[in-house]
C-alpha positions as CSV (number, residue, x, y, z in Angstrom):
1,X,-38.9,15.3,24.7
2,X,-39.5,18.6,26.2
3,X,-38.4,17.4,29.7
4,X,-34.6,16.6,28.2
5,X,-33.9,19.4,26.4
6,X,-33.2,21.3,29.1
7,X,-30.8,18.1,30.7
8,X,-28.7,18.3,27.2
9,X,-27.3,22.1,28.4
10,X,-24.8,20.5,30.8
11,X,-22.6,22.6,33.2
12,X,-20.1,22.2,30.3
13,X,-22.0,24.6,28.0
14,X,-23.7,26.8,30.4
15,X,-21.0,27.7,32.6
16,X,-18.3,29.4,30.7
17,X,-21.4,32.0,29.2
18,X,-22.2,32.2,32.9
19,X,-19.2,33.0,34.1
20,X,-18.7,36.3,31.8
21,X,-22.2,37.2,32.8
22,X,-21.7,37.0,36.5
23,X,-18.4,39.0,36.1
24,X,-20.4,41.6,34.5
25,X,-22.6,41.8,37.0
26,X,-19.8,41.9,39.6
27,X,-18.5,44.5,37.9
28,X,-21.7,46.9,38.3
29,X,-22.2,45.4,42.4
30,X,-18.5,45.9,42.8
31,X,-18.4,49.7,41.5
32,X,-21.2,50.7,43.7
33,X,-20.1,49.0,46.7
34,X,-16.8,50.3,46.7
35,X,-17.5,53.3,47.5
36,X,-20.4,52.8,49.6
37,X,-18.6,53.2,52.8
38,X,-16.5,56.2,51.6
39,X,-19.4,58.2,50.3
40,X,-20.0,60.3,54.1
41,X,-16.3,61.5,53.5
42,X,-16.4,62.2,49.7
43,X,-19.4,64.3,50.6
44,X,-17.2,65.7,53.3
45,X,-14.5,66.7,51.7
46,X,-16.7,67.8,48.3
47,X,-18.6,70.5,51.2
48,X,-21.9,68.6,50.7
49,X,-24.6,68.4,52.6
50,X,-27.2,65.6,54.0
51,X,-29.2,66.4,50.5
52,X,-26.1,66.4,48.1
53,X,-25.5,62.7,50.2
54,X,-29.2,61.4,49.3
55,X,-28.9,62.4,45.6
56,X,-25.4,61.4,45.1
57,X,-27.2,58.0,45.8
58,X,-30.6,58.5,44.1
59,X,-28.9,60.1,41.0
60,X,-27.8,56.6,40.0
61,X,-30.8,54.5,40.9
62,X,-32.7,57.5,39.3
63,X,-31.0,56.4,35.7
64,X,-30.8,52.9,36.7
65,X,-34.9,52.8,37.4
66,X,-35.3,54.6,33.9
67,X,-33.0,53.1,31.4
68,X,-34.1,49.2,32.8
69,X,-37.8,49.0,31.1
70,X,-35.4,50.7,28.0
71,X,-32.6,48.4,28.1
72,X,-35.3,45.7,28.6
73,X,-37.0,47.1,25.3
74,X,-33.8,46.8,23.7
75,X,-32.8,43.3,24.6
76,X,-36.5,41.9,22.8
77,X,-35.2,43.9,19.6
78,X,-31.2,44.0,19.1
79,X,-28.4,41.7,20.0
80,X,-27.9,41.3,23.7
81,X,-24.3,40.6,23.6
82,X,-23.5,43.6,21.9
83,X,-25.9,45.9,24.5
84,X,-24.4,43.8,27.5
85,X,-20.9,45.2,26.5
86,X,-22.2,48.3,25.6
87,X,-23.5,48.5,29.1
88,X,-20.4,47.5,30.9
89,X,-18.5,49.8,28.8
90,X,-21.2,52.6,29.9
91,X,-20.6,52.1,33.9
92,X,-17.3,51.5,33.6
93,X,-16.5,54.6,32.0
94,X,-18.8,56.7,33.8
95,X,-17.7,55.3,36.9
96,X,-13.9,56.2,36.6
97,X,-14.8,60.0,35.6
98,X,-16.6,60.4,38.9
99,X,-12.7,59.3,40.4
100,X,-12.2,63.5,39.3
101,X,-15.5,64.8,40.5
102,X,-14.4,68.6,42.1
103,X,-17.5,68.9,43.6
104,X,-20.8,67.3,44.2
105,X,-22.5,68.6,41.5
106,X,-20.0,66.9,39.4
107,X,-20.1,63.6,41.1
108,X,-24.3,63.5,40.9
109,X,-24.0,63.8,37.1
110,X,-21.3,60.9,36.8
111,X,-22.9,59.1,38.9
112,X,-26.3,59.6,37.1
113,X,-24.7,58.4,33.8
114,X,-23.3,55.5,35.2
115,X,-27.1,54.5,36.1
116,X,-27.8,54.5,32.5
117,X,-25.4,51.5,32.5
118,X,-26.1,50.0,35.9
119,X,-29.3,49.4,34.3
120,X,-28.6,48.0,31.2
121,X,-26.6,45.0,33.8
122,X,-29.7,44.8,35.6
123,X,-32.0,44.1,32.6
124,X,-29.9,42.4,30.6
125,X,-28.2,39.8,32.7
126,X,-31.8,38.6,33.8
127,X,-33.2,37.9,30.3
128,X,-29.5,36.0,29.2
129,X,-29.7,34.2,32.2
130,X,-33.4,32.9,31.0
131,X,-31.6,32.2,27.4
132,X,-29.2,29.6,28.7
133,X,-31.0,28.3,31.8
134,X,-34.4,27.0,33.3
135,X,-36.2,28.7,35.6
136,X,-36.2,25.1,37.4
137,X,-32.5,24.5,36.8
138,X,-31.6,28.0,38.2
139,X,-31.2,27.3,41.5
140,X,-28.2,25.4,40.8
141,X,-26.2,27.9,40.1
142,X,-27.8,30.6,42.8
143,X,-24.1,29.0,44.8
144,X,-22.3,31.2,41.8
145,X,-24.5,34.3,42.0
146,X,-24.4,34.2,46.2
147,X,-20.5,33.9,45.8
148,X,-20.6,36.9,43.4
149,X,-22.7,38.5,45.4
150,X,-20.9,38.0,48.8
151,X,-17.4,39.2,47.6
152,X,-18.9,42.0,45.7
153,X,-21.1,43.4,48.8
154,X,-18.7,42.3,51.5
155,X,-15.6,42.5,50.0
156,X,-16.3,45.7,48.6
157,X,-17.4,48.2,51.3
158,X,-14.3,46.6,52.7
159,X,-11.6,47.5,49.9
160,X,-13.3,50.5,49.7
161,X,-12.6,51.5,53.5
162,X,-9.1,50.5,53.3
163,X,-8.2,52.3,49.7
164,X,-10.1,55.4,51.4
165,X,-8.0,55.1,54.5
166,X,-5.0,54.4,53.0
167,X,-4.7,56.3,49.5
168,X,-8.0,58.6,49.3
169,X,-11.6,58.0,48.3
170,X,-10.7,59.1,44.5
171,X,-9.4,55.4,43.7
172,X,-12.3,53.5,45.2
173,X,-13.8,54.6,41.7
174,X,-10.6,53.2,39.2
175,X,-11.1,49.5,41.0
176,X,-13.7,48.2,38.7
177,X,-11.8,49.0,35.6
178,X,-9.6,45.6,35.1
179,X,-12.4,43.4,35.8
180,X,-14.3,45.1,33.3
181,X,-11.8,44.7,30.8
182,X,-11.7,40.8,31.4
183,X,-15.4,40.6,31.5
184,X,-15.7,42.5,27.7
185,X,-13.7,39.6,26.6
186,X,-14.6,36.4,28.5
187,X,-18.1,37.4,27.3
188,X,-16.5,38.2,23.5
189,X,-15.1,34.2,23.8
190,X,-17.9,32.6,25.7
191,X,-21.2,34.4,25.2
192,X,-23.4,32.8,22.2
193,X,-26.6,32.9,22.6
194,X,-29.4,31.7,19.8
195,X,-29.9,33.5,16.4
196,X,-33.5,35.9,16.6
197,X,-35.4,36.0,13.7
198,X,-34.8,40.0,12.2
199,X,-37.6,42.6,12.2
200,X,-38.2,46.2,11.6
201,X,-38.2,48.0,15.1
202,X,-39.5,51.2,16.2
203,X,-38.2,53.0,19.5
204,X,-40.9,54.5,22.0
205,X,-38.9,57.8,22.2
206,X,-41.8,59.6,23.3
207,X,-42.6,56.9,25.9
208,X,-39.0,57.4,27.2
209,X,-39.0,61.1,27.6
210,X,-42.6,60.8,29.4
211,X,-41.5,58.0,31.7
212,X,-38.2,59.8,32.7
213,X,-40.3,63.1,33.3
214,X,-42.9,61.6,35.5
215,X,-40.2,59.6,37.5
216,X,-37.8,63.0,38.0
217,X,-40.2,65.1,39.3
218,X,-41.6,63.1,41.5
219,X,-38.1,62.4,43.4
220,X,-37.1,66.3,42.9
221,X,-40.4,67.1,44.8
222,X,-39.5,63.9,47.6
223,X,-36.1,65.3,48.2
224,X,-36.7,68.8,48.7
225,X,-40.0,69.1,50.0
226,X,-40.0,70.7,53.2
227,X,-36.6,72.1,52.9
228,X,-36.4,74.1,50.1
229,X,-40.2,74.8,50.0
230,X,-43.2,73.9,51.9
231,X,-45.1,70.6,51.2
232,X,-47.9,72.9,50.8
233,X,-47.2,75.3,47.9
234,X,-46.3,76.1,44.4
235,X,-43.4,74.3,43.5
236,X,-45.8,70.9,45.0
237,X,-48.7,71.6,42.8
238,X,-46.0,72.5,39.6
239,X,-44.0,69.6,40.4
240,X,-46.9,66.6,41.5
241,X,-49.1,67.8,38.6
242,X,-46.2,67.4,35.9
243,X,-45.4,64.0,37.2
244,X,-48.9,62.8,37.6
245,X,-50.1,64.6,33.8
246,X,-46.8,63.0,32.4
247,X,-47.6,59.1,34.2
248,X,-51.2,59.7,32.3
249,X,-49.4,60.8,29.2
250,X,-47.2,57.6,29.5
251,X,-49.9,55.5,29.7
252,X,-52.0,56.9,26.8
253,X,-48.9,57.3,24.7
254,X,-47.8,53.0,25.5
255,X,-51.4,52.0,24.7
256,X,-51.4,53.2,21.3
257,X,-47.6,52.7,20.4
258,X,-46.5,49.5,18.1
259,X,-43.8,48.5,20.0
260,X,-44.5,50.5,23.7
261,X,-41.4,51.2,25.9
262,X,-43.5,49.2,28.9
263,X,-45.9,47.0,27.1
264,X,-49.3,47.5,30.1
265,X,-50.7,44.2,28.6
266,X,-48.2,42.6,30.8
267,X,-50.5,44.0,33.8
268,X,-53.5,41.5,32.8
269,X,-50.5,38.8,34.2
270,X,-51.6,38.6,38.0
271,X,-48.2,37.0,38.7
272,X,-46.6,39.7,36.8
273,X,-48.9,42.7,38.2
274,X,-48.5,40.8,41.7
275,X,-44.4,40.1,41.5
276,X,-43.9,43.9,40.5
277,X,-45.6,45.4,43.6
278,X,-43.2,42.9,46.2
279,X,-40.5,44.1,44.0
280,X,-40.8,47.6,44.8
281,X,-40.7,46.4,48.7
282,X,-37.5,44.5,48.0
283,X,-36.2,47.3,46.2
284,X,-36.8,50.0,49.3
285,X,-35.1,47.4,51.5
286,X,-31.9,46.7,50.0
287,X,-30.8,49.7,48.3
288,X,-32.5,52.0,51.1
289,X,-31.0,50.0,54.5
290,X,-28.2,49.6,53.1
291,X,-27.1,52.8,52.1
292,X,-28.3,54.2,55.5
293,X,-26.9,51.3,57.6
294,X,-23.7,52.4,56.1
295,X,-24.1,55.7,57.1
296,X,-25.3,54.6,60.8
297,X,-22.3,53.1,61.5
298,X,-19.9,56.1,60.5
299,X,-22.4,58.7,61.7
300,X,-24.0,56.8,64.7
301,X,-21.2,54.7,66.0
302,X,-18.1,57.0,65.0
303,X,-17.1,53.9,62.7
304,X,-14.3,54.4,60.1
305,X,-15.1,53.8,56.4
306,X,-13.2,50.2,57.0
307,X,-14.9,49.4,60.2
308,X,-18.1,50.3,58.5
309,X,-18.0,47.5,56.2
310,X,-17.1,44.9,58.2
311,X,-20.1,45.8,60.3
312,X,-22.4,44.9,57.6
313,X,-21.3,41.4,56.9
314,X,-24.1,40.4,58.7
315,X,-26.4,41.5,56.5
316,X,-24.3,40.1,53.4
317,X,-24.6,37.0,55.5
318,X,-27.9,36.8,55.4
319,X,-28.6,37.6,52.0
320,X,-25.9,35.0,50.9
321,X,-26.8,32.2,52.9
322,X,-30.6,32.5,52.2
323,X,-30.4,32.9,48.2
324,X,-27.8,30.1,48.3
325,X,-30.0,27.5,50.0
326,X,-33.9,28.7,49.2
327,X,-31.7,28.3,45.4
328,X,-30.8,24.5,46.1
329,X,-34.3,23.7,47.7
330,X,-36.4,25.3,44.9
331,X,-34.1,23.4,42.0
332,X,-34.4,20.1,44.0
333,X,-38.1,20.4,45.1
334,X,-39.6,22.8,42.5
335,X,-41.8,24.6,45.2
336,X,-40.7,28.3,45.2
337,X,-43.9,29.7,47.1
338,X,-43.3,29.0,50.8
339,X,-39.9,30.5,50.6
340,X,-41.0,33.4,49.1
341,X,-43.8,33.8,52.0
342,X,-41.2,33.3,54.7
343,X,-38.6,35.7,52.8
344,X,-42.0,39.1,52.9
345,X,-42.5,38.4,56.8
346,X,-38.8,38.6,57.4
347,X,-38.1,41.9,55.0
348,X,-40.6,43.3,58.0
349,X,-39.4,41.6,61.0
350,X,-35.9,43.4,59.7
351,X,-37.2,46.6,58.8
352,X,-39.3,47.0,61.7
353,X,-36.5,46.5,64.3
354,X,-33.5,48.3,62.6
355,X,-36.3,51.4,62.9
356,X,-35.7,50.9,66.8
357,X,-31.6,51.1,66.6
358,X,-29.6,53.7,69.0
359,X,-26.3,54.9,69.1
360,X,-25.5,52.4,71.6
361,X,-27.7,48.9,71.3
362,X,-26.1,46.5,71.5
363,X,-24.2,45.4,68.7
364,X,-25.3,42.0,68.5
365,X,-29.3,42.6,68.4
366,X,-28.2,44.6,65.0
367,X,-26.5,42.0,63.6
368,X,-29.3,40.2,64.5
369,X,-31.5,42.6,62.6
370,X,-29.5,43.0,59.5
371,X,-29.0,39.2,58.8
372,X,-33.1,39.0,58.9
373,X,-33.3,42.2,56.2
374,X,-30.3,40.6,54.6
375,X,-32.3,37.0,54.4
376,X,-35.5,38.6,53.3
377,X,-34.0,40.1,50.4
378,X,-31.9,37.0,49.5
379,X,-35.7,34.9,49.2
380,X,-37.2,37.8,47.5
381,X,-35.2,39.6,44.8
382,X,-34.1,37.2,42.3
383,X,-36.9,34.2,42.7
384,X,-39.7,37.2,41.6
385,X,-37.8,37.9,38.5
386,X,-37.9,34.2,38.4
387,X,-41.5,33.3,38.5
388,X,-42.2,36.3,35.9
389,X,-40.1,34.7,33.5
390,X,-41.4,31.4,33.8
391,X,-44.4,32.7,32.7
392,X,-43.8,35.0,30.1
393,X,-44.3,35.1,26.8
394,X,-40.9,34.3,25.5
395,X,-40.9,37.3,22.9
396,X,-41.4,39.6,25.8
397,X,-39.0,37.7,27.9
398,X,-37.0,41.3,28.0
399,X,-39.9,43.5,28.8
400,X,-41.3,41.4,31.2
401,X,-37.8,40.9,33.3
402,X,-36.6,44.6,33.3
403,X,-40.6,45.3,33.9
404,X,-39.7,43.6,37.4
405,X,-36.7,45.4,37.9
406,X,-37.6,48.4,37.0
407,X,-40.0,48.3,39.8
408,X,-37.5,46.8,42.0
409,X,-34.8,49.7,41.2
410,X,-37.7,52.6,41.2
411,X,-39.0,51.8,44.7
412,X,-35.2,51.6,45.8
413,X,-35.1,54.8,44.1
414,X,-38.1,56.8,45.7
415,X,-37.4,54.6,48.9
416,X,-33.8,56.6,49.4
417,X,-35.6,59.8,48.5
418,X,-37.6,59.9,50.7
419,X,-35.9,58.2,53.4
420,X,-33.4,60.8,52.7
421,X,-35.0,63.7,53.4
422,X,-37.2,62.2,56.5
423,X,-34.0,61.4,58.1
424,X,-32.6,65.0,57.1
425,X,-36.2,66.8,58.4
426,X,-35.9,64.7,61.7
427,X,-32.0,65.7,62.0
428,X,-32.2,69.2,61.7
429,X,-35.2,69.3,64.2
430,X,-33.3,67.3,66.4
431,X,-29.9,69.4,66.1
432,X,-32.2,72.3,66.9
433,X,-33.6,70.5,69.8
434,X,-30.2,69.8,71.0
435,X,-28.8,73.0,70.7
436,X,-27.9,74.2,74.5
437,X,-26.7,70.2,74.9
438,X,-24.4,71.0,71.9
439,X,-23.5,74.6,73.4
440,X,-22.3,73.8,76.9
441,X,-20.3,70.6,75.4
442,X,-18.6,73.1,72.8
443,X,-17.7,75.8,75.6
444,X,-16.4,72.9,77.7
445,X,-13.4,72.0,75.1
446,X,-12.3,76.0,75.2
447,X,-10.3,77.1,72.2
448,X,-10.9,74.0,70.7
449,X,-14.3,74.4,70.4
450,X,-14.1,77.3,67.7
451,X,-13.4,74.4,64.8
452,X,-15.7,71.8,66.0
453,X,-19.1,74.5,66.1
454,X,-17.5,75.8,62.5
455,X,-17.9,72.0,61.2
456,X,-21.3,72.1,62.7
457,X,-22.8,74.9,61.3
458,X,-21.3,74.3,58.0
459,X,-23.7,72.7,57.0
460,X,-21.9,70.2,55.3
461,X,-21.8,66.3,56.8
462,X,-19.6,66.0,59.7
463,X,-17.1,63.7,60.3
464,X,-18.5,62.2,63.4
465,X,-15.0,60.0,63.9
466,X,-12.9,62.9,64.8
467,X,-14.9,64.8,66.9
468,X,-14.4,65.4,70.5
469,X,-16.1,62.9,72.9
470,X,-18.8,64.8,74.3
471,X,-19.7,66.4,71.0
472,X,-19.6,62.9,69.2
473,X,-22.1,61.4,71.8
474,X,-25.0,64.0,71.1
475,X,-24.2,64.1,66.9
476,X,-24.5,60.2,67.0
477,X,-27.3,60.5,69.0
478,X,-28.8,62.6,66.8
479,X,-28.0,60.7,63.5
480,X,-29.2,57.5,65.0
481,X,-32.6,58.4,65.8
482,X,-32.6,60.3,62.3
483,X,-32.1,56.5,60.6
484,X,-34.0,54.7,62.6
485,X,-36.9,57.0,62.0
486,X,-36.1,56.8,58.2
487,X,-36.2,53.3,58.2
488,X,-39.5,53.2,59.7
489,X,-40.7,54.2,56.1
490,X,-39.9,50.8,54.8
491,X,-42.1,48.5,57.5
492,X,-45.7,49.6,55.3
493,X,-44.5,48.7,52.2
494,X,-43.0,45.3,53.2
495,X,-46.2,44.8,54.5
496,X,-48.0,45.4,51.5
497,X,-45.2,43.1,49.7
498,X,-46.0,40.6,51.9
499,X,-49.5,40.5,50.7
500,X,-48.7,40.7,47.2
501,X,-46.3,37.3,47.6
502,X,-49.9,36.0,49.4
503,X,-51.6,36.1,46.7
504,X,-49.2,34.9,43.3
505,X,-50.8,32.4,41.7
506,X,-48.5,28.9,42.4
507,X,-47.4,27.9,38.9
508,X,-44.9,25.3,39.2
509,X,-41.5,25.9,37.1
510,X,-40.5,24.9,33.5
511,X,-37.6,23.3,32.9
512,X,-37.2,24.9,29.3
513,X,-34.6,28.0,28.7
514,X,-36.7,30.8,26.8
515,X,-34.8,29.9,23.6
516,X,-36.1,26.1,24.0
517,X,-39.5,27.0,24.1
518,X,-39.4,29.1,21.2
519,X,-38.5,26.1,19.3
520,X,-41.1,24.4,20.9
521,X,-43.8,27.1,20.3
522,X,-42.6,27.6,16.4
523,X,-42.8,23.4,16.5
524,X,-46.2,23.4,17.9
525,X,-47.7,26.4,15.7
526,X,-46.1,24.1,12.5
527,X,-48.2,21.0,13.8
528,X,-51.4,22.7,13.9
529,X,-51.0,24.8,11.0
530,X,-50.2,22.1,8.7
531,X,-53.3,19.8,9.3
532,X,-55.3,22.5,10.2
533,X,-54.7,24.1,6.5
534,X,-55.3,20.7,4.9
535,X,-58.4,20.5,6.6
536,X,-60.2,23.5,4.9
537,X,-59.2,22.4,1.5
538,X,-61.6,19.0,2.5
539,X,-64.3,18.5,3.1
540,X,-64.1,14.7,4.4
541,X,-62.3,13.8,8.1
542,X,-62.2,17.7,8.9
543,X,-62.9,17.4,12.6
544,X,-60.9,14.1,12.9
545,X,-58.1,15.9,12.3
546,X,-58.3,19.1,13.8
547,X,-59.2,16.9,16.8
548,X,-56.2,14.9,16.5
549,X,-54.1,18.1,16.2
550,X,-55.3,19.9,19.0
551,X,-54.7,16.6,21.2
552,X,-51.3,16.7,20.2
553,X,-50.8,20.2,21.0
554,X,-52.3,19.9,24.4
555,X,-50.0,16.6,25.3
556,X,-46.9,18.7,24.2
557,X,-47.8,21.9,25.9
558,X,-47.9,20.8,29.2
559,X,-44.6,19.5,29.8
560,X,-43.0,23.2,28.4
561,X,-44.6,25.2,31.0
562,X,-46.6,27.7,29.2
563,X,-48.7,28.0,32.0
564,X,-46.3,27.5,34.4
């Protein structure tokens, strides 16, 4: 019985909820790629500076790594359809305002809002997914997520670069709006998902406010550490002493609250404990490489914000072709493990070499490297959430899927922290290493090199494009060593994911949709309760039938995957 259910939800049914969820989901990918390409010359013209270009980044994965576990909490108490539109309608919204951002003060607070509802996508649209599909029946549709995932990574970089080149950087940020509209109401038409039994809730407000402190001061501290203060000194010890005193506080405070924002029993799962840690690898990779690979090609190959994009299809590339395919083999052969293993050793092979990029290797060896960071991250990021879900308890199905990529979005967060700043450190010691270079190739354009050592000094990013040949070779010189160094950061802790993926217990995958084995569970608990009440009111065939029951339970059990 329990191995049809799952047959019954044809493509028929699944695929017109699907298709509203995936267009939310595009929606959020295609809002933050759009202007991925653009962001060196919206902090150019806003007069920012290599920090104001980090935060304007970690702002929104800041709110996104916060709000997720929340958003997750959310989902296993109130309506997801309702807080799936509320999220769209969140980013959306959020995003558009930063189209008017005067400066980028005003762009890092837009931007930080529209985290809150980047990570309500990224929460919600897991634990849906697991309402109307298998864990073993996902991989047939990983075709429609790579698809969504190509156009909204490649296509967008690359609308981006033209809309920036052709009209200004201010409508990258008005793109997103008409596919949100249509995704509020394919989702409104098409998105029914099962009844929940009601219950009084209670919101972990104090758990939020101590989660969100811990997590903020420690990426304050990461990003302005040695350059606003000394890594030895007050502002450390004030900063790294509230985060670490508010992470105890969190803790203390989720082990004694009802319904806790981050529920730590979830950390006596070794394939939950083990999934989060390669999570927080995958998370560095893709949101820290590729935000910096961006900036490499504008900053370190003079690249336009159009020619930027299409130089990191590769890496799209990758990502696509290995989620679609590892998708189809796990669906068809239900072994997830060896992909997983091969997808840790390449998020190193690809980290480690884009760490030894110059201005001028060859183009090829980093397409090369890209599609292997790209491929890693295409076996890793979606099949973890995958094997946490197939394990967990169905009525934490939200905690323990936003638990993942919470993870996931935090060590993207602190990843382009402190990437950020390492690759800001090693660029101003480099620019001051460089100096006389700099000098004579200034005093060799004349009276045209008045402007270009203005730019310079500044402070603020420079437009490496438009500078003057001998000027542009040194500043790309110095950016690329800058990101390779940074990206040197990542190699340790894909090594460390790498070991985690080692060791996940191999649990093969139900082929029961969380809401089917519900059913199954509130079946099973009515089949033991039954007998098992009869039996104390007799004192005649007690153990044959508590024997009988528990038989039955066990027989129905294992096909439902409760243990994988």
């Amino acid at each position: 019985m329990t191995s049809s259910l799952p047959e019954t939800a044809a493509p028929r049914r699944v695929l017109p909820a699907l298709i509203g969820l995936l267009l939310g989901m595009f929606v959020s990918m295609l809002a933050s790629t759009v202007v991925s390409t653009s962001l060196p010359v919206i902090v150019h013209d806003l007069s920012g500076d290599q920090n104001a270009y980090t935060w304007v980044i970690t702002a929104t994965l800041l709110t996104t790594a916060i709000s997720t576990p929340i958003w997750g909490k959310l989902a296993d108490l109130f309506n997801r359809k309702v807080l799936i539109q509320v999220a769209i309608a969140i980013f959306v919204l959020a995003t558009a305002a930063a189209g008017f951002s005067q400066n980028t003060d005003m762009l890092i607070a837009f931007r930080a809002v529209q985290g809150l509802g980047a990570g309500g996508l990224a929460a919600l649209s897991q634990v849906i997914m697991a309402d109307i599909i298998s864990p073993r029946e996902r991989g047939r549709y990983m075709g429609l997520f790579g698809a969504v995932m190509a156009v909204a990574t490649v296509g967008g970089p690359l609308l981006g670069g033209v809309i920036t080149d052709a009209f200004g950087w201010r409508f990258n940020f008005f793109v997103a709006l008409p596919f949100a509209v249509a995704a509020l109401l394919i989702q409104q038409r098409t998105l029914h998902l099962p009844k929940r039994t009601k219950r009084k809730v209670k919101i972990d407000y104090l758990g939020i406010v101590l989660l969100s402190t811990a997590v903020s001061l420690l990426l304050i501290w990461v990003t302005n550490a040695g350059r606003s203060f000394d890594w030895a000194s007050t502002e450390t010890v004030l900063m790294v002493g509230g985060a670490v005193l508010a992470a105890i506080l969190f803790v203390v405070v989720e082990l004694r609250s009802s319904e806790p924002l981050v529920p730590l029993t979830l950390f006596r799962d070794a394939t939950f404990t083990l999934a989060t840690i390669a999570s927080i690898a995958t998370g560095l990779a893709m949101f820290g490489t590729s935000v910096f690979l961006s900036q490499y090609m504008q900053m370190a190959r003079g690249a336009t914000p159009t020619e930027a994009g299409v130089m990191t299809i590769p890496m799209i590339a990758g990502l696509l072709l290995a989620s679609v395919i590892v998708g189809a083999l796990i669906t068809r052969f239900g072994h997830w493990k060896p992909f997983l293993i091969v997808g840790g050793v390449l998020l190193i092979a690809g980290t480690y070499l884009l760490s030894t990029i110059h201005y001028d290797t060859n183009f090829a060896l980093v397409s090369v490297y890209m599609f292997l960071l790209g491929a890693g991250v295409g076996m890793t990021m979606q099949n973890l959430v995958l094997i946490v879900q197939n394990t967990a308890d169905p009525a934490r199905m939200g905690a323990a899927s936003s638990g993942v990529t919470f993870f996931r979005s935090l060590g993207g967060t602190i990843g382009v922290s402190v990437m950020g700043a390492v690759l800001a450190s090693t660029a101003t010691g480099l620019f001051t290493d460089r100096a006389a270079d700099l000098q004579a190739a200034i005093l060799g354009l004349g009276s045209a090199g008045a402007p270009v050592a203005e730019a310079l000094q500044s402070g603020t990013i420079p437009q490496v494009s438009s500078l003057p040949e001998t000027v542009r070779v040194i500043v790309e010189d110095v950016y690329a060593q800058s990101i390779a160094h940074a990206f040197l950061i990542a190699v340790p802790v894909a090594v460390v994911s790498l070991l985690a993926i080692l060791f996940l217990p191999n649990r093969p995958l139900t082929r029961m949709t969380t809401s089917e084995r519900v059913s199954a569970s509130e079946a099973d608990l009515a089949t033991v309760s039954v007998p098992a009440g009869m039996a104390t009111l007799s004192t005649t065939g007690t153990v044959e039938t508590v024997d009988a029951t528990r038989r039955h339970r066990t027989r129905s059990s294992a096909p439902m995957g409760e243990d994988g």
